[in-house]
LUMBAPA-812354 format. One record per residue: y, z, x of N, C-alpha, C in turn; residue in one letter. Coordinates in steps of 0.05 Angstrom, whole numbers. Atoms other than C-alpha are relative to their C-alpha. Last residue first. Example, Ala and Ser with C-alpha at 12.3 -4.5 7.8 and 13.67 -1.06 7.14 Angstrom:
! residues 2
REC      n.Y      n.Z      n.X     ca.Y     ca.Z     ca.X      c.Y      c.Z      c.X   resn
REC      -24       -1      -16      -21      143      273       22       14      -15      S
REC      -24        0       18      -90      156      246       24        0       18      A
//
This chain:
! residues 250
REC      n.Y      n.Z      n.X     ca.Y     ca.Z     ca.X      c.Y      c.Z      c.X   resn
REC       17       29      -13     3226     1326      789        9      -16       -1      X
REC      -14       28      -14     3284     1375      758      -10      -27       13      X
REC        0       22       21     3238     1409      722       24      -14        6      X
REC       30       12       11     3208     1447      781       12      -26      -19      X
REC       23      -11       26     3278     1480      797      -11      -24        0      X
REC       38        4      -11     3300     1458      866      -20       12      -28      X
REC        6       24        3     3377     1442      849      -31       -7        6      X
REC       -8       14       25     3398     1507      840      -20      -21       -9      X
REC      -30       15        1     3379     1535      910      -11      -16      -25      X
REC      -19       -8      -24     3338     1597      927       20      -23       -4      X
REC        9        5      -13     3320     1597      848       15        0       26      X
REC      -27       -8      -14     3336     1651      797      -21      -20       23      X
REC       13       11      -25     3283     1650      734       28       -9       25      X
REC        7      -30      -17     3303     1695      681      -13      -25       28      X
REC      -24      -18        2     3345     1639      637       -3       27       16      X
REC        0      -11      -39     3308     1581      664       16       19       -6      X
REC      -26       -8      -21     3293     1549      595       -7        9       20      X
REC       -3       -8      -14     3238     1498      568       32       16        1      X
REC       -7      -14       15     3245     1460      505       -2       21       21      X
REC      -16       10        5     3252     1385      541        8       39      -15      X
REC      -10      -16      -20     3189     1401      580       42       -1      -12      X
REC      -32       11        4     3159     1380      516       18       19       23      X
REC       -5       30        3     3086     1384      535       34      -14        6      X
REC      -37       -3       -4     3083     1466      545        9      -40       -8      X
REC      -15       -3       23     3025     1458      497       27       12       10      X
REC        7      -13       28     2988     1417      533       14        4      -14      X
REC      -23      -29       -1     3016     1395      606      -11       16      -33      X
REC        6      -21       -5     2965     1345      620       12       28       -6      X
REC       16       -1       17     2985     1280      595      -24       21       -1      X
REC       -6      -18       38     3050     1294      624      -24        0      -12      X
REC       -4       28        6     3026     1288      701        6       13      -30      X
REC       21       11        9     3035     1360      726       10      -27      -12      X
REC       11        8      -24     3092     1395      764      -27      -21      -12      X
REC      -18       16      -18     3132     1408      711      -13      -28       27      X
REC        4       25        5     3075     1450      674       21      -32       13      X
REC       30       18       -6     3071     1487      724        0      -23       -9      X
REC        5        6      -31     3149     1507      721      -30      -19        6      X
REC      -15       29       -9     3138     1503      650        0       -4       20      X
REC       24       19        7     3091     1563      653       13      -30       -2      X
REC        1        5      -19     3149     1602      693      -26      -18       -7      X
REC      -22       15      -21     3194     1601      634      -12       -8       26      X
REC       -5       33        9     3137     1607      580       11      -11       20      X
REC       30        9        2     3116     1678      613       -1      -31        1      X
REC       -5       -3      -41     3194     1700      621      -30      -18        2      X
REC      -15       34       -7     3193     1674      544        5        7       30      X
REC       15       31        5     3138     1719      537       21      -23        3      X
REC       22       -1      -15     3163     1782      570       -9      -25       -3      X
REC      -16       19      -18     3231     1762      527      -24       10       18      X
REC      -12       21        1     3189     1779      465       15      -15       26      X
REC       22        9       -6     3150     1843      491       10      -39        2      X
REC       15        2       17     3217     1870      507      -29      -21        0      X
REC       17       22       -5     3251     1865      575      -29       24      -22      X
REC       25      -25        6     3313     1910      563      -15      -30       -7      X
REC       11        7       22     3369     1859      601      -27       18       -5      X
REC        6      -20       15     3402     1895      651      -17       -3      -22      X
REC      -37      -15      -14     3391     1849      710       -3       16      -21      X
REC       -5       -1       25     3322     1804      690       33       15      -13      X
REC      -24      -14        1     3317     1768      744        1       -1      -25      X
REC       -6      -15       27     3244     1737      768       28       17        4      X
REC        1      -28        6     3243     1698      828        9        2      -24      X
REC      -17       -9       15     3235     1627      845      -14       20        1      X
REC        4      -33       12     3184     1588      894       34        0      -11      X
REC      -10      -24      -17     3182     1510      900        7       18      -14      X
REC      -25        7       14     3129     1465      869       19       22       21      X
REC       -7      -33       -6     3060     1460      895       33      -10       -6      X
REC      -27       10       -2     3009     1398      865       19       28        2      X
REC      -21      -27      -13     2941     1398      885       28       -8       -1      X
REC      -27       12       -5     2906     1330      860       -7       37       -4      X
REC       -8      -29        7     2821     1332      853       31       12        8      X
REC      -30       -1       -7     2789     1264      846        9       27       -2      X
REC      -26       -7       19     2719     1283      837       21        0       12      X
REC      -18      -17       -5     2656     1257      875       25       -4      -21      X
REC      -31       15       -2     2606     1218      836       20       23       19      X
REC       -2        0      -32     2535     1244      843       21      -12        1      X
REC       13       14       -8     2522     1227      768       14      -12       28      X
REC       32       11        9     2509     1290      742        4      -19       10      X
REC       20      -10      -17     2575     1317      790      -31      -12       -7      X
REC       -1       10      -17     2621     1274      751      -28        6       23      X
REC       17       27        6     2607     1295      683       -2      -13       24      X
REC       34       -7       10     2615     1371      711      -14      -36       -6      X
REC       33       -7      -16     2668     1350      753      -12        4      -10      X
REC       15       31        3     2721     1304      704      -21       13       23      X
REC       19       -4       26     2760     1377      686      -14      -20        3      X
REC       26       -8        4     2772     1380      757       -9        6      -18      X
REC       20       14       -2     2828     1323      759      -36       16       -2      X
REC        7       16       20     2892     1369      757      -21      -16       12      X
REC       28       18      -16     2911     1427      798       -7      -20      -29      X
REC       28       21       18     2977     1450      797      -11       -9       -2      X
REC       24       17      -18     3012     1507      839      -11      -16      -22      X
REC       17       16       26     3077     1544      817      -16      -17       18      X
REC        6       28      -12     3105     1596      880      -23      -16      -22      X
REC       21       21       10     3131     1658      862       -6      -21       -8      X
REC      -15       27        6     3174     1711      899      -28      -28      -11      X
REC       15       14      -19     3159     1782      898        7      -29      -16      X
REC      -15        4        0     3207     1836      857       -5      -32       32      X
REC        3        6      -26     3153     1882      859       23      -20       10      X
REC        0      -31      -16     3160     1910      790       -9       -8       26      X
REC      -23      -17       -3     3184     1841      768       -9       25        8      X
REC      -21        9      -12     3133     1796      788       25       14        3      X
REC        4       -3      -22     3071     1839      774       24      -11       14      X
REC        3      -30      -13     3098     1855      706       -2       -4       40      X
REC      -20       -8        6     3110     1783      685        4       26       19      X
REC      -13       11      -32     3040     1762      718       29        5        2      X
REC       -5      -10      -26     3022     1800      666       10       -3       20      X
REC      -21      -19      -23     3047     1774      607        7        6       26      X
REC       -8      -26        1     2997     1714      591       19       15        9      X
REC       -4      -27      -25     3009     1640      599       -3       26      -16      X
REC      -12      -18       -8     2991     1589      544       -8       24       14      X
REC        3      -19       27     2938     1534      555       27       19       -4      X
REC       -8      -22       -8     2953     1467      600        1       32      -17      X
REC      -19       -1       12     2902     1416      578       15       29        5      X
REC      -15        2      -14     2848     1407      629       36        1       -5      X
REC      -12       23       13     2793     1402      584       23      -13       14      X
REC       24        9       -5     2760     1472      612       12      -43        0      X
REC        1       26       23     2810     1503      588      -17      -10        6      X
REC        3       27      -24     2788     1567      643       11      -24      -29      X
REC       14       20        1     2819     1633      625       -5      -25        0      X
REC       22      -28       11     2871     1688      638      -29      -16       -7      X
REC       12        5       28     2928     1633      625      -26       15       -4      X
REC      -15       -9       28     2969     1662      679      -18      -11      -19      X
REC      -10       34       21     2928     1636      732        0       19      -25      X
REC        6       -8       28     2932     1687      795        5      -18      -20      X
REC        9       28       18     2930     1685      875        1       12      -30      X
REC       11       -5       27     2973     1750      906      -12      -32      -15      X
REC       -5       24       22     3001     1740      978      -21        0      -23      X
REC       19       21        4     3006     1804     1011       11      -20      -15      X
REC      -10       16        3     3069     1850     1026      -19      -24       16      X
REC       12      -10      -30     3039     1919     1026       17      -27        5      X
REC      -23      -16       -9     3082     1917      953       -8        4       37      X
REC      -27       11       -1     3045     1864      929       23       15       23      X
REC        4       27      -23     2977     1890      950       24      -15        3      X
REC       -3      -14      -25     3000     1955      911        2      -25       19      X
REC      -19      -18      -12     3019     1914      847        4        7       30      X
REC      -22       26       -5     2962     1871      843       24       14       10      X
REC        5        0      -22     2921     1944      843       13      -29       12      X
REC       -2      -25      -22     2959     1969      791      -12       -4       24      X
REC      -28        1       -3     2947     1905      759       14        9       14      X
REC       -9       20      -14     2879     1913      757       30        0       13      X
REC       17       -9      -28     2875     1985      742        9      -27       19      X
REC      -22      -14      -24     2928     1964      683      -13        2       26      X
REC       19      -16      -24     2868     1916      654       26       13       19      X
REC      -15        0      -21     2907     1894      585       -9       20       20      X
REC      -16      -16        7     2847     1869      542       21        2       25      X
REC       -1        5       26     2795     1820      533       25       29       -3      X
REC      -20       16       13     2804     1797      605       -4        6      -26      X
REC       15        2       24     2778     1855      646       20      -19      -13      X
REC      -15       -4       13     2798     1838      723      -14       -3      -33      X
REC       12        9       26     2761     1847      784       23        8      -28      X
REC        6      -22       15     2800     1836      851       -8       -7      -33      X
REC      -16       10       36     2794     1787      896      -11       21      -20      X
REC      -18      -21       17     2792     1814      967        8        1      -23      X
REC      -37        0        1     2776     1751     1002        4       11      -11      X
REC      -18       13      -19     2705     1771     1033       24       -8       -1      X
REC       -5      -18      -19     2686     1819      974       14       -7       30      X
REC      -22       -9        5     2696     1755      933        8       38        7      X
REC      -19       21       -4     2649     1711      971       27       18      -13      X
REC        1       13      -38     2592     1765      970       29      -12        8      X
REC       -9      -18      -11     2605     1782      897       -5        8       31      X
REC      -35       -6       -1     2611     1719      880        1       22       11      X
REC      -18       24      -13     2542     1694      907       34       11        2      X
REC        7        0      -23     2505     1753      877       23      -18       16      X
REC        9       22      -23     2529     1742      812        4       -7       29      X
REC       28       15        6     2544     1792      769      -18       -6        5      X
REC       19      -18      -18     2612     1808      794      -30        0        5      X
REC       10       13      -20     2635     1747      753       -9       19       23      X
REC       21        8        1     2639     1788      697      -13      -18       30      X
REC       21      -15      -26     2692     1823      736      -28      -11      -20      X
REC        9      -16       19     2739     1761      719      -19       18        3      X
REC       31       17       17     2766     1742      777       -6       17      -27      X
REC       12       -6       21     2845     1761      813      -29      -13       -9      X
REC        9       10       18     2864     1746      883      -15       23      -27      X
REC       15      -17       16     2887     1772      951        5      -12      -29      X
REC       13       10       16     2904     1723     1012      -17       29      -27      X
REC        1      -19       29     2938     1761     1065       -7        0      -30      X
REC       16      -19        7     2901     1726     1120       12       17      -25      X
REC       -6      -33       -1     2934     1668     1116      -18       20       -6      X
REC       18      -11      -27     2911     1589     1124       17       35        9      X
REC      -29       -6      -12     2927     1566     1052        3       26       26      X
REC      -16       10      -11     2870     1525     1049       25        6        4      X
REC        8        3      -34     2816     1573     1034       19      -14       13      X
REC       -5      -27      -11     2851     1602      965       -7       -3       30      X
REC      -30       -8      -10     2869     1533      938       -1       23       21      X
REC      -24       18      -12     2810     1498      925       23        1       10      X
REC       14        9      -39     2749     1556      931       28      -21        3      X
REC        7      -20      -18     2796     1590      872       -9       -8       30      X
REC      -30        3      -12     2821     1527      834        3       25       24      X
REC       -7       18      -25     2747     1497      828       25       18       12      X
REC       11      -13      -17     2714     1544      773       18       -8       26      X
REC       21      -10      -10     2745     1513      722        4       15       12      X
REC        7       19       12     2823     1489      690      -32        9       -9      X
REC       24       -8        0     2862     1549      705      -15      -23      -12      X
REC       20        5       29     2931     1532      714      -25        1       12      X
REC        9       30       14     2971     1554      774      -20        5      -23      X
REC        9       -3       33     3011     1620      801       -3      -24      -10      X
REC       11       29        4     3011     1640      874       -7        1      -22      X
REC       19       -7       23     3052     1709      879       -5      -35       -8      X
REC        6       27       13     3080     1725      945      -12       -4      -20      X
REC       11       10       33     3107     1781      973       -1      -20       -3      X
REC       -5      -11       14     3090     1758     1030       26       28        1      X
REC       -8      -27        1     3095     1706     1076        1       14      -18      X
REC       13      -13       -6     3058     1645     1085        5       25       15      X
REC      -22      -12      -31     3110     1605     1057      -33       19       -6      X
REC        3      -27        9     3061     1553     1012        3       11       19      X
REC      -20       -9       13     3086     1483     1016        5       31        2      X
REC      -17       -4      -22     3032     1460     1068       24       17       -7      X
REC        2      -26       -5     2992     1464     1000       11       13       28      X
REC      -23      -11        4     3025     1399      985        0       38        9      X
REC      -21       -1      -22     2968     1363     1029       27       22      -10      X
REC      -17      -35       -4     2916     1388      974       23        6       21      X
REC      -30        7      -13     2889     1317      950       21       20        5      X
REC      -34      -24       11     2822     1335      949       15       -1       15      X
REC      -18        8      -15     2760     1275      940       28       18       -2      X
REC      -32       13        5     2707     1322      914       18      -11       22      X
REC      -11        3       31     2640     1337      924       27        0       -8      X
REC       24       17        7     2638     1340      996       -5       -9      -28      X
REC       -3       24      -13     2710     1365     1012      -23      -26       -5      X
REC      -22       13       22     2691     1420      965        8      -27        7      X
REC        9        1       25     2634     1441     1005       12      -20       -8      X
REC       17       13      -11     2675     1434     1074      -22       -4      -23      X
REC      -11       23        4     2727     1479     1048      -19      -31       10      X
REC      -15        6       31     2680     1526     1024       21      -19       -4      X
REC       21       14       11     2641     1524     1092       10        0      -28      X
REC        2       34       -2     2711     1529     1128      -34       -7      -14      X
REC      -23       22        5     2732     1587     1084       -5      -26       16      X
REC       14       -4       30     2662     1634     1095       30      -28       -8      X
REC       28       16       -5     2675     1626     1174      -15       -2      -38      X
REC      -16       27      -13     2756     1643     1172      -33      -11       -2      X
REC      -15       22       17     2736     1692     1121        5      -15       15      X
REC        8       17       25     2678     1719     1163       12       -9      -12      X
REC       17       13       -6     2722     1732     1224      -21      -15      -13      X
REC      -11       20       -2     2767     1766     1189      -10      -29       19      X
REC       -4        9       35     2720     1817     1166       13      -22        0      X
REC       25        5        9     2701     1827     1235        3      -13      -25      X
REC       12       29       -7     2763     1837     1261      -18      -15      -15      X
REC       19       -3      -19     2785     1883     1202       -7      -21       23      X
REC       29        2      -17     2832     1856     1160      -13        2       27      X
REC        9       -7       19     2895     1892     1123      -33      -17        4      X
REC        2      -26        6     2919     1918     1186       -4       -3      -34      X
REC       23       -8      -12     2913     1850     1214       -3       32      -12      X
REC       28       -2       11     2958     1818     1175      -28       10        7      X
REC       27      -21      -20     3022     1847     1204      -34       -8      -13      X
REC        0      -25        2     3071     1804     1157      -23       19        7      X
REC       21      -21       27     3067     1742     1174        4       23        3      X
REC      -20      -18       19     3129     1708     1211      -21       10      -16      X
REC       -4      -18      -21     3088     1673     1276       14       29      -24      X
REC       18      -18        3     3058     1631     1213        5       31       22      X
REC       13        2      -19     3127     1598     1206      -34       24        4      X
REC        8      -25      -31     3145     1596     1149      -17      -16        7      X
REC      -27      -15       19     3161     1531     1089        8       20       19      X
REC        1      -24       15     3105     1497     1136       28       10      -10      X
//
């Protein structure tokens, strides 16, 4: 581990026994699902300091990157974004009253959300979230939204690139009872620094671009989309604990 688990930050005062007792019993039948239908290569998720602030930020392919990432990183401060359509449905809103994932409107900018990313940041949780706000489906990396901008710098929390590649091949896979290759790939954390610079909507988005390379970094190239050319990338707001561990150095 990056931490030690002895170093969490008081997690019990943000779950209940009880409550923590069903996520550890709702996370091994989700990892135990997933394990069944898919072959998942998630050893790098050892990567992830299991201390907050923290802000876990990977591409959105499906449905998968939530049950694949969020049960295996063995902390209780685990708090997450969904879309609140997904409220809906019985199932989710069972499973995502159990990890705390909060609802988020995607056809506009959901401050409430945010504001509540925010607080969980500042209690000093670990925040799941996929900048691109929706699924590609295709597996091609989409562009990043702002927010995760906001949540990073008004908290000043440190954030850890995650990439999942292979579960755009489940739906054809699942009709014919195939399990799905499913690769986890974790890069090392950087912080946002903006110092005096007035952080216009424009350098919001190249803070956006800067940490969407990161992902894309981490991915095979024929996945990266429309970050592709990791060659046009900068690092001009991104500050890592040492130089030589930026992402696109691979």
């Amino acid at each position: 581990m990056t931490e030690n688990a002895a170093t969490l930050v008081n997690p019990q005062r943000f779950l209940p026994p009880g409550k923590k007792v069903v996520r550890v019993v709702f996370n091994q039948i989700i990892k135990l699902l997933t394990n069944i239908i898919c072959k998942v290569d998630a050893d790098q998720l050892n990567k992830v300091p299991l201390v907050g602030p923290l802000i876990v930020i990977s591409n959105h392919v499906n449905f998968l990157e939530l049950p694949m990432i969020y049960p295996r990183v063995p902390s209780d401060l685990g708090i997450g974004f969904s879309k609140e359509e997904n409220w809906k449905i019985w199932f989710y809103r069972i499973l995502f009253s159990v990890w705390d994932v909060i609802p988020i409107n995607r056809e506009e900018v959901d401050l409430t959300a945010l504001r509540r990313g925010i607080e969980a940041l500042e209690q000093g949780r670990i925040l799941f979230i996929a900048p691109e706000g929706t699924r590609s489906h295709d597996g091609y990396l989409q562009a990043g939204k702002p927010g995760v901008v906001m949540l990073a710098q008004r908290t000043g929390a440190r954030v850890v690139p995650v990439a999942c590649y292979g579960g755009e091949k489940f739906a054809e896979n699942i009709k014919r009872l195939r399990r799905t290759e499913y690769h986890i790939a974790v890069g090392e954390p950087f912080r946002i620094e903006t110092n005096d610079v007035k952080v216009t909507r424009a350098v919001r988005q190249q803070i956006t671009d800067e940490m969407m390379y990161q992902i894309a970094a981490l991915l095979p190239p024929e996945y990266r989309g429309v970050y592709a050319n990791l060659d046009n990338a900068t690092q001009t707001y991104l500050r890592f604990d040492r130089p030589e561990a930026n992402n696109l150095q691979r």
